[in-house]
C-alpha positions as CSV (number, residue, x, y, z in Angstrom):
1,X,0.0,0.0,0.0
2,X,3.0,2.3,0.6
3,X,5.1,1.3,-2.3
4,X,4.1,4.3,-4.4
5,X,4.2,6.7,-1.5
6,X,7.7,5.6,-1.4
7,X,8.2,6.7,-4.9
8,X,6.4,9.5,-4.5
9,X,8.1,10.9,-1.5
10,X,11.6,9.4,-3.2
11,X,11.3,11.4,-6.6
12,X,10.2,14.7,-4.5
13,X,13.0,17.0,-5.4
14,X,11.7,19.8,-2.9
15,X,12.6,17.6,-0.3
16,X,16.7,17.0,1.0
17,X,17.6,13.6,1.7
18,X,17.1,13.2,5.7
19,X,13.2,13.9,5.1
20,X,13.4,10.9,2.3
21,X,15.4,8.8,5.0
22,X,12.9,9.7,8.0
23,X,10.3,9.2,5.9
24,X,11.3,5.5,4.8
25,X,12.2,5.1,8.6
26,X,8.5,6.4,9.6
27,X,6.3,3.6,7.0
28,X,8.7,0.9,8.3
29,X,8.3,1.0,12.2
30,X,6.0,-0.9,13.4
31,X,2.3,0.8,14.0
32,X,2.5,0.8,17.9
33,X,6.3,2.1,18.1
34,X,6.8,5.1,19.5
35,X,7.1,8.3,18.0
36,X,9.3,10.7,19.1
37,X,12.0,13.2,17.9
38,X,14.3,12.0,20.4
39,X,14.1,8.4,19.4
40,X,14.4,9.1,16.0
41,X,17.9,11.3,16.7
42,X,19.0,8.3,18.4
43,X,18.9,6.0,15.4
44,X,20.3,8.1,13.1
45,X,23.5,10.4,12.7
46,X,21.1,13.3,12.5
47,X,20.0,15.6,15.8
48,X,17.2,16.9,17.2
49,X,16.8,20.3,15.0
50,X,17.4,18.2,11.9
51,X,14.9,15.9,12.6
52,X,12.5,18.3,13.7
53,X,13.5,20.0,10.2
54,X,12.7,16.8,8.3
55,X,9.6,16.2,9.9
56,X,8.4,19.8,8.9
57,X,9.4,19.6,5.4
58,X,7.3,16.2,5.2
59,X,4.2,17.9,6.9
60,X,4.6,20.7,4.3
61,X,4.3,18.6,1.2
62,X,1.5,16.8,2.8
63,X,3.0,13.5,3.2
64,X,2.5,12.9,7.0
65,X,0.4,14.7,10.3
66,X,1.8,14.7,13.7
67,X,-0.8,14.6,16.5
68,X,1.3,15.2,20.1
69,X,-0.6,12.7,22.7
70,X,-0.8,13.7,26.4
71,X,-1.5,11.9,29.5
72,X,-2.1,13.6,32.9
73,X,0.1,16.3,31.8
74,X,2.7,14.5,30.1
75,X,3.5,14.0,26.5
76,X,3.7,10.7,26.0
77,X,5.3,10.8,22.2
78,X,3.3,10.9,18.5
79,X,1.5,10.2,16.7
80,X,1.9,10.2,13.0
81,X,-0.7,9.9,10.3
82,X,0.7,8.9,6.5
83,X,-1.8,9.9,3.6
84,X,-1.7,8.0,0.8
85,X,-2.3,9.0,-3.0
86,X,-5.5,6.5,-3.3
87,X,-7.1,8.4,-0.7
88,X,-6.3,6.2,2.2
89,X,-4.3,6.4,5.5
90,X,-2.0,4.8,7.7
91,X,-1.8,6.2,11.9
92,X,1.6,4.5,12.9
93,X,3.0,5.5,17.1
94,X,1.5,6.0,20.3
């Protein structure tokens, strides 16, 4: 179901190749991992900012939707949402 998002997201010239690498990371983790800036810094060479940067450019061009999840006053991580050109969905995180 994600193949052509793959392509899609992979042939995106407005985007750098970090957002392309998160991105791949993102549709291959599985659906109840957690989702978190932090984590995401810790598996790759890349830090907090640059992550945060990636994520932003992929919310931009439409590709994914963060929602933050909260629990008695504490974030608890993400959530992210993946669209898909057929007009489906995929929630992965929290």
């Amino acid at each position: 179901m994600l193949t052509q998002e793959m392509h899609t997201v992979a042939n995106d010239t407005s985007l750098n190749l970090a957002a392309k690498g998160l991105f791949l990371m993102i549709i291959t983790m599985p659906d109840d991992q957690p989702f978190t800036i932090k984590e995401f810094s810790r598996r790759t060479p890349h830090g907090v900012m640059a992550i945060s940067r990636a994520i932003e450019a992929l919310e931009a061009r439409g590709y994914i939707k963060r929602k933050t999840l909260h629990r008695d006053g504490r974030t608890l991580g993400s959530s992210v949402t993946i669209f898909c050109a057929n007009g489906m969905h995929v929630t992965k995180g929290v």
